[in-house]
Each structure stands twice: as C-alpha cells, then as structure tokens.
C-alpha positions in Angstrom: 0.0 0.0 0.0 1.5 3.4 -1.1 1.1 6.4 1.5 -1.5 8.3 -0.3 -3.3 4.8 -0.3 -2.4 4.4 3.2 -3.8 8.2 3.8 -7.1 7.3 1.8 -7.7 3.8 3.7 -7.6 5.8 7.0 -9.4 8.7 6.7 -13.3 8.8 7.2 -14.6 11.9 7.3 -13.5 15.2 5.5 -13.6 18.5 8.1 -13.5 21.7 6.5 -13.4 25.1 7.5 -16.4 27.1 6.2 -15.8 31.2 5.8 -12.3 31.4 3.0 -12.4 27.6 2.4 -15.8 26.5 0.7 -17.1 29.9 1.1 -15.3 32.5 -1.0 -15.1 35.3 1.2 -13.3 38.1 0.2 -15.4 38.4 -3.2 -18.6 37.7 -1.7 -17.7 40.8 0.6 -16.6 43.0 -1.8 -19.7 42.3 -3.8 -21.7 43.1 -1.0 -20.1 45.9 0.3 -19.4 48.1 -2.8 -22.9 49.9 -3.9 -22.8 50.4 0.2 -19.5 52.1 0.1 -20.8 53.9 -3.3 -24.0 54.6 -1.7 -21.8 56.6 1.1 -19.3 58.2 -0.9 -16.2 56.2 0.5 -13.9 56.4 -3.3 -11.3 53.8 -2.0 -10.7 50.5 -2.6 -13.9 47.8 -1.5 -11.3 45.1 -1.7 -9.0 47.0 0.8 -11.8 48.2 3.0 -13.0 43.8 3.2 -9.1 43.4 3.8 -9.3 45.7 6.7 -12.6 44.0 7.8 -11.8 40.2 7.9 -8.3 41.4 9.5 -9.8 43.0 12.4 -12.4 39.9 12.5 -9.7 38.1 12.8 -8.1 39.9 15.5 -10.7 40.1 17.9 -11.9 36.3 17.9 -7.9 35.8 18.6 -8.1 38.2 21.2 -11.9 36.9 23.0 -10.6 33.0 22.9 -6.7 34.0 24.3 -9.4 35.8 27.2 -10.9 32.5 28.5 -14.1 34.7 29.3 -17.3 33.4 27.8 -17.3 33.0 24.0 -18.7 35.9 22.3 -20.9 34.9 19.5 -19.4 35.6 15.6 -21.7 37.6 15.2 -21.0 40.1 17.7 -17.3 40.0 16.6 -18.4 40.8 13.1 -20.3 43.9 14.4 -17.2 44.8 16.1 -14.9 44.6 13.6 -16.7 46.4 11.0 -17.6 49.7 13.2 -14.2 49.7 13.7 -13.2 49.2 10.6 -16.2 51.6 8.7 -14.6 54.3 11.5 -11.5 53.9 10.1 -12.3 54.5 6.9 -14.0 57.6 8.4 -17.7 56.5 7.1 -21.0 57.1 8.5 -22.8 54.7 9.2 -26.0 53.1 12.0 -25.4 50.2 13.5 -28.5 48.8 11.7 -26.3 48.8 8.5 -24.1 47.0 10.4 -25.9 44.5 11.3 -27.3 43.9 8.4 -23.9 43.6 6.3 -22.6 41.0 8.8 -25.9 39.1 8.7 -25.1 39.0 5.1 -22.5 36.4 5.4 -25.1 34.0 5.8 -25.5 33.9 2.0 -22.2 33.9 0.4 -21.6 31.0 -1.8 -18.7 28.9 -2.4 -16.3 29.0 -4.3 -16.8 27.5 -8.1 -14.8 24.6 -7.7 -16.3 23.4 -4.9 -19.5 21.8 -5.6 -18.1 19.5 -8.1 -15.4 18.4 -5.8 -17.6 17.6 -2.9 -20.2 16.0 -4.7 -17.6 13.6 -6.0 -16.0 13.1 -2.8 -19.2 13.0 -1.0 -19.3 9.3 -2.6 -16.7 8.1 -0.8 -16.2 9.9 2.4 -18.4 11.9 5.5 -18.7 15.4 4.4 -18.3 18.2 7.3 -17.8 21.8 8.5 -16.1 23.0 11.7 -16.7 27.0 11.7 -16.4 30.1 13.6 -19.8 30.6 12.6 -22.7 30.9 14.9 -25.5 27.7 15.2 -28.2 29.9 13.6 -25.6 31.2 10.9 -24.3 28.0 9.9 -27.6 26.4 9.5 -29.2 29.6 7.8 -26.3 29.0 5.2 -27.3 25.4 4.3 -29.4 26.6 1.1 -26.9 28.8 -0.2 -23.8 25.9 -0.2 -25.0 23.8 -3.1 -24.0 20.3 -1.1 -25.7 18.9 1.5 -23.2 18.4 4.6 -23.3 15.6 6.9 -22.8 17.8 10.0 -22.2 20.9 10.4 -20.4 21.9 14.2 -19.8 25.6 15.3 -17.4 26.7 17.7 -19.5 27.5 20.1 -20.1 23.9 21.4 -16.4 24.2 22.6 -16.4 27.8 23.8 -13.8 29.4 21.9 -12.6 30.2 18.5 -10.2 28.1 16.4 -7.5 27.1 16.8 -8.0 26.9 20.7 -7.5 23.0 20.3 -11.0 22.6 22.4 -12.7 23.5 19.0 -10.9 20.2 17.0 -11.2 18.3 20.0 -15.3 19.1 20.4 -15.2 18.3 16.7 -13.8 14.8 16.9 -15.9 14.0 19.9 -19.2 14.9 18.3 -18.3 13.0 14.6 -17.0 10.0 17.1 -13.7 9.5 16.2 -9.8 9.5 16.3 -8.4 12.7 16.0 -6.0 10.8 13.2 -9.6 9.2 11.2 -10.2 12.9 10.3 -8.8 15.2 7.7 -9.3 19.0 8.4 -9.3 20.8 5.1 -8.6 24.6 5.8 -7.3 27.7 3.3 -5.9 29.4 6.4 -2.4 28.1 7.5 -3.7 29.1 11.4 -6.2 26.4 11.1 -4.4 23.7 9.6 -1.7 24.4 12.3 -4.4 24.4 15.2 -6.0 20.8 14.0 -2.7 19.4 13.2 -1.4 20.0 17.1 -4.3 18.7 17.6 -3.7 15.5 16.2 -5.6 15.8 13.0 -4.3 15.2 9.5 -4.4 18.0 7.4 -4.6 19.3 3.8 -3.8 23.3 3.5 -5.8 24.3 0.5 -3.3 27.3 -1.0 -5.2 28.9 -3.3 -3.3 32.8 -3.0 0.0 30.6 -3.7 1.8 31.4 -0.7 4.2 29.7 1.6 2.8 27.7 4.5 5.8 29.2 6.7 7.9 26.9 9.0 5.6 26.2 11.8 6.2 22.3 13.1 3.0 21.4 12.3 3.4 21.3 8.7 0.1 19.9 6.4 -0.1 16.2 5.4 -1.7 17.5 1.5 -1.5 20.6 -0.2 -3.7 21.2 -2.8 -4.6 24.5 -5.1 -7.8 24.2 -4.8 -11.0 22.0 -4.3 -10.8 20.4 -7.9 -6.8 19.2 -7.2 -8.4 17.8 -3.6 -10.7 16.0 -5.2 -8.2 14.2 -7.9 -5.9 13.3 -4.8 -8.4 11.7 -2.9 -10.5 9.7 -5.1 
C-alpha cells in the first residue's frame, strides 16, 4: 500500500473550514459591500476596506478565545470589527447597516470549484464543516452551499474560537472518532496548524499561492484548490 493509499484507507470523514475555504469570502464581501461604500461616498478600494474588515475579525476572535471569558458569539465579533473598521475609513454609518452587512455572510456562496469536488468526494467519504460561525448562521447557510453536509459543528459547542485546540477536540468527539480518522481541510495556514497540534491530519488548501511558513506542524496534502483535492483523494 502506497502512503497516499495508506492516507485514503484511513481517513473517514472530511472536516473543513467554512468562511475562505468552501465559502469564498473576500469576493462575496466585496460584492456586497461596494454599492454600500458607493452609496456613502467612501472612493477607496472595496477590496481594501473587506481586507481591513476580515483582519480586524480576525483579531478580535484571537483576542476573545486567548481571554478565557465566555465566548462571544461571531456575530457580535463581526459587528465589532466592521464599526471599527467603517470608523476607520472615516464612514457614517448606524449600527442597523451593520448589522445587516454581517448578517449578510449567511448567504455567500462557495467557491466555483467546490460543488463539483464535494459532490464527488461526498461518494466516498463523511462530508463536514467545523466553523467560527454561529449555530443559527451556519444552519441559515445550508441553502446557499450547493451540497448537503453531513454535519455541520460551530465553535461554540467548545467555547472558543479556532484554533484553541478545544474547538478540534469538540469536533472529533461529536463525529465520534480518532483525532488521526479525520482530515481537516482549511485555506488558512492558522487552522491547519491548530487541527494538526491537535492530532488531526491536514490538507492546506493554498489557493493565494503562498508559503505555509515553518511552523512544526506542517500539512499532510497541499492542494490548489478543491478540484486538485478531489483528484488526490478519489
């Protein structure tokens, strides 16, 4: 048996990160957000100003799970993150847009490799998602995915946001298996380092092209994108 044989034979269920990994972020926000910048005047850059805003997202979950306070729902850290960032660009805005804008993320859609690629591996492995999202988020973004996941598990059932290595380790408990039986699939080298410590195998999905850097924790597969994934593991 070859290792990627050996790597198939084991592995039973495919975990992937949701928001940057099946969901394409970045364009889905700058879709959403530019006739709202238009609408207030704001002539810069929408891709810069949804740079800005996933960065500070980013920050502040890495801040609230380093706290060990109670979790603070994504949503809330979404709100956060883009009044700060709208007041840096030096925007008006109510916190009603806000709100609506963040509740937006619900209905981004994947990336247009994606479908293809999970429907074929859906054949052959347990499909799931292990997100920073909220419950209600994650379920109200079901529809908009194009493939029916076998479960779907949010960070809050562990309290904190990934990669505090309580998230992977809720994750494996609730599918019911080794940490090694499951391969997280992530776009953000963070994530694949956080499941990896963990004890899960990983694939780093590098679709900007960039290095993975030289954490110990290094990624089992590395793939371009979902299409390449697919190829490798069938």
């Amino acid at each position: 048996m070859t290792a990627i044989q050996e790597f198939k034979a084991n592995t039973k269920v495919l975990l992937f990160d949701l928001y940057g990994t099946v969901v394409d972020m970045q364009a889905g926000l700058v879709e959403l957000v530019t006739p709202y910048l238009k609408s207030k005047g704001w002539d810069g850059r929408p891709d810069a100003f949804v740079t800005w805003w996933r960065r500070a997202h980013f920050e502040n979950s890495m801040i609230d799970a380093l706290l060990h306070r109670e979790h603070t729902p994504y949503r809330e850290i979404g709100r956060r993150a883009l009044t700060y960032t709208l007041e840096r660009a030096g925007i008006a805005h109510t916190q009603d847009e806000v709100k609506q804008l963040v509740a937006a993320i619900q209905t981004l859609r994947p990336f247009p490799d994606v479908v293809a690629a999970l429907t074929t591996l859906k054949m052959q492995y347990q499909l799931a998602i292990l997100s920073n999202g909220d419950p209600d988020m994650l379920e109200n973004a079901r529809p908009h995915l194009g493939i029916e996941f076998d479960r779907i598990i949010s960070v809050a059932e562990a309290g904190s946001f990934k990669p505090h290595v309580a998230t992977y380790r809720k994750a494996a408990e609730l599918l019911g298996l080794a940490p090694d039986a499951i391969l997280f699939v992530a776009s953000h080298v963070f994530d694949c380092v956080g499941a990896k410590a963990y004890g899960m195998r990983t694939c780093f999905v590098n679709r900007r092209q960039r290095p993975f850097g030289q954490w110990p924790h290094q990624p089992d597969l590395v793939v371009a994108d979902f299409k390449e994934l697919a190829q490798q593991l069938s």
